[in-house]
N, C-alpha and C positions, 0 to 999 in steps of 0.2 A: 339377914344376909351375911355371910361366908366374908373371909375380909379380903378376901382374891373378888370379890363380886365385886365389892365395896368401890374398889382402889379401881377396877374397869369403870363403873358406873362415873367416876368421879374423871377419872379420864378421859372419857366419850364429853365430856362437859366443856363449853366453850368458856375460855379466859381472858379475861381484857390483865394484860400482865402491866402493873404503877411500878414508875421509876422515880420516887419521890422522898421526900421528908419527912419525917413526924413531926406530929404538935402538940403537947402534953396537954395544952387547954379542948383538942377536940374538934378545934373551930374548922380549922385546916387540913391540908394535908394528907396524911396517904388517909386515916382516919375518916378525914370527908370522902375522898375516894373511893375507898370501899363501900361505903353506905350508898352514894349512886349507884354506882355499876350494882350492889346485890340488886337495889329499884328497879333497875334496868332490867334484871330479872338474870344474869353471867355472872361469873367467879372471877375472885381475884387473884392473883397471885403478886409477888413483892420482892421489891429490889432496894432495900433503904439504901440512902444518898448521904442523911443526917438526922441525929438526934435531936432536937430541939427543946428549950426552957422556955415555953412561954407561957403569957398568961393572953386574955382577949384585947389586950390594949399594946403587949410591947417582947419583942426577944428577946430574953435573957443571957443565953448563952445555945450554942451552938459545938455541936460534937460531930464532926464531916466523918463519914465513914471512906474506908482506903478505896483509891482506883478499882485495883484488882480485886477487892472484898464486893465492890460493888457490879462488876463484871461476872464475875463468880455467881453471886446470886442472880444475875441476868439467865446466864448460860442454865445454872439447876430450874429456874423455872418454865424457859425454854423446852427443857429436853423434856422437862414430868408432864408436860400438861398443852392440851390442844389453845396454845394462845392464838387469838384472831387478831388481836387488835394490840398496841402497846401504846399507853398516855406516860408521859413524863412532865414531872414537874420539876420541884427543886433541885440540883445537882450541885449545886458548893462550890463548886473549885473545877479548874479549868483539866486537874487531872480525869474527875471525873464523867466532865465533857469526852476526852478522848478515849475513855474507857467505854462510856456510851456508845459512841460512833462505830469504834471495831465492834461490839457487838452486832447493833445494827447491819453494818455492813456483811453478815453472813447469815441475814432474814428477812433481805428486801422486798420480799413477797408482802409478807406483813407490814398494815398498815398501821401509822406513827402519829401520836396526837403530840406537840410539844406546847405545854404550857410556861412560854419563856419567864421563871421567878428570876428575878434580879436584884429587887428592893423590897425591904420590908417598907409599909407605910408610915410605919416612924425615920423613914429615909436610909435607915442600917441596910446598906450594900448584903448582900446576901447572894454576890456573886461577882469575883473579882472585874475589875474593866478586862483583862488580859484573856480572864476565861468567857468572858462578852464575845470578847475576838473569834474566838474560837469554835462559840457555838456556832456562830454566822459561817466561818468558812469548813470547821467539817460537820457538824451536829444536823445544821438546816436542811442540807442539799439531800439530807436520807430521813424528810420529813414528808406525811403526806397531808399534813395541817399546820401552822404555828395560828397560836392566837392570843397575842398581846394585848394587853389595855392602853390607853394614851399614855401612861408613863412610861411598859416596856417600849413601845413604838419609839418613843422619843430616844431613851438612852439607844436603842436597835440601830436610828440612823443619825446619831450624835446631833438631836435638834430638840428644839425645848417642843411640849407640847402643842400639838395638832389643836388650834384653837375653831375649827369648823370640818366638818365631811370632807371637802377638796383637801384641804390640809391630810389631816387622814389618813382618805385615799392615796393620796401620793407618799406618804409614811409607807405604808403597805406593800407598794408596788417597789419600792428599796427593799423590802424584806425579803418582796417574793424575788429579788434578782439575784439573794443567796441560791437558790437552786431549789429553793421548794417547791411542792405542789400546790399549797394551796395556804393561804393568810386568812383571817377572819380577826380582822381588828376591832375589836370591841370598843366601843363609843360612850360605854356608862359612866362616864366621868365627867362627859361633856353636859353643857347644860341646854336646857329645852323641857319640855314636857312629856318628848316619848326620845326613847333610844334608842340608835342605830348602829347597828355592827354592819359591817363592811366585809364581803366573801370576797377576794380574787383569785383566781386561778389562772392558769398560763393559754393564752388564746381565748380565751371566753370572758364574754363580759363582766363587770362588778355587780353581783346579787346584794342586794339591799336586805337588813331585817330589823323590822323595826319593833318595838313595843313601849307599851306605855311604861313613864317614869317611876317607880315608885321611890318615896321619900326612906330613906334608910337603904342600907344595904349590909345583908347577912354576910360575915366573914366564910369564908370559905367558897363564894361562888365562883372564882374561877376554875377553881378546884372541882366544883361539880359540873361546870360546862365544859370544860373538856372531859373530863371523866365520862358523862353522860354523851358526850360527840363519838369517844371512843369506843363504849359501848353498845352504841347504833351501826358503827362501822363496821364493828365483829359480828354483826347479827347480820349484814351486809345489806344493810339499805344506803344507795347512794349521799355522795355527801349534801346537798342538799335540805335531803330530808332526816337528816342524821342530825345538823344544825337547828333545822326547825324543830325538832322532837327536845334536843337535848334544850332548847332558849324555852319554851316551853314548860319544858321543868322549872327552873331555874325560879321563872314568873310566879308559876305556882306557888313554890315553894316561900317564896319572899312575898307573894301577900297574903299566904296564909300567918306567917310571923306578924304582917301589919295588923290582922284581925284578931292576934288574942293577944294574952296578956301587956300590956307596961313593961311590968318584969323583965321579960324577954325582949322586949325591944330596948330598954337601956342599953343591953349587951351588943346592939347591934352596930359598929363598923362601917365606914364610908370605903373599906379596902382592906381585902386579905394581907396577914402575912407570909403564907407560904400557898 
């Protein structure tokens, strides 16, 4: 193939475009991101936010990339490539929140997965309070997903953990009053035997999804549920069934880790860091 063929072929191809961070251990991160959406069976393209030193247990140091470097790389893979879908994770700093947003705001057609990272699991802030502020009042409102776990939720509406579903749910519906489309607060934290993510959206009821608990949990899954949300989104299957595909995954994925080696489950994590 001609490399003028090439460069069309690859054009014609649909992109879920990661607004996200590296993770040098792999676990996480745009890293994990990419490996779903290829799954998904769509291309990625990339917008680093932050360099990251980690290992599977703790972050070492952290290298924020600039505003406008990170806008920049927005805008070139915009223009190069049929994006359908945009997931964003880590973002650093509250500059890079308003770097995001003005982007956004000149592609609102395109839909928005926000994966709100705030805290590493070793508790290290990994996103100012100030730039917290900020995603809520300009980041959220040009979202058409956020889907936090019990701890984003909490720092989200300044309250300690959703200690039951109603709890939760009413976390949630504070979030979706940023101006979002749509909340999916994840419940894996909580305790029971099977877990429940929480879907709201504006006028429509609360969609329940439940599944069974598994013992451990693989680093990097939030990272892959939204990835895999966004994914479904840009293939355009409603959100719905875009959530049940991507939690699906996820299942999968984490008891196939329960059924092989020890080895690999040592490495296994109660909670991503990015």
């Amino acid at each position: 193939m001609a490399d003028g063929d090439r460069a069309m072929a690859m054009k014609g191809d649909r992109y879920v475009l990661i607004v996200a961070g590296s993770d040098s251990s792999g676990g996480a991160g745009i890293a994990r991101d990419v490996e779903t959406i290829a799954a998904c069976g769509l291309r990625s393209c990339l917008a680093v936010t932050a360099v990251t030193v980690q290992t599977h247990e703790r972050v070492e140091h952290i290298e924020r990339i600039a505003p406008e470097n990170v806008a920049a790389q927005m805008r070139a893979a915009l223009a190069a490539n049929d994006v359908a879908a945009i997931k964003i994770g880590m973002l650093g700093a509250g500059g890079v929140v308003e770097a995001v947003a003005a982007v956004l705001r000149d592609h609102t057609a395109v839909p928005v997965v926000l994966d709100p990272v705030i805290a590493a699991s070793s508790g290290q802030p990994l996103l100012p309070r100030g730039a917290v502020d900020l995603m809520r009042r300009q980041l959220m409102p040009l979202c058409t997903l956020v889907t936090p776990n019990l701890v984003e939720l909490a720092i989200l509406t300044n309250e300690v953990p959703a200690y039951d579903e109603a709890a939760m749910e009413r976390q949630a519906r504070t979030v979706l009053d940023t101006g979002c489309a749509g909340v999916l607060a994840k419940g894996g934290h909580m305790g029971g035997t099977r877990a429940t993510d929480i879907l709201l959206r504006r006028e429509q009821a609360a969609r329940r999804f439940e599944a069974p608990r598994i013992a451990g949990s693989l680093r990097g899954t939030g990272c892959m549920l939204s990835s895999a949300i966004a994914a479904c989104l840009a293939r355009g299957e409603p959100m719905e069934a875009s959530i049940g595909e991507a939690k699906a995954m996820v299942l999968e994925r984490l008891a196939a880790i329960q059924e092989t080696s020890p080895g690999i489950r040592s490495r296994i994590s109660t909670s991503r860091l990015i």
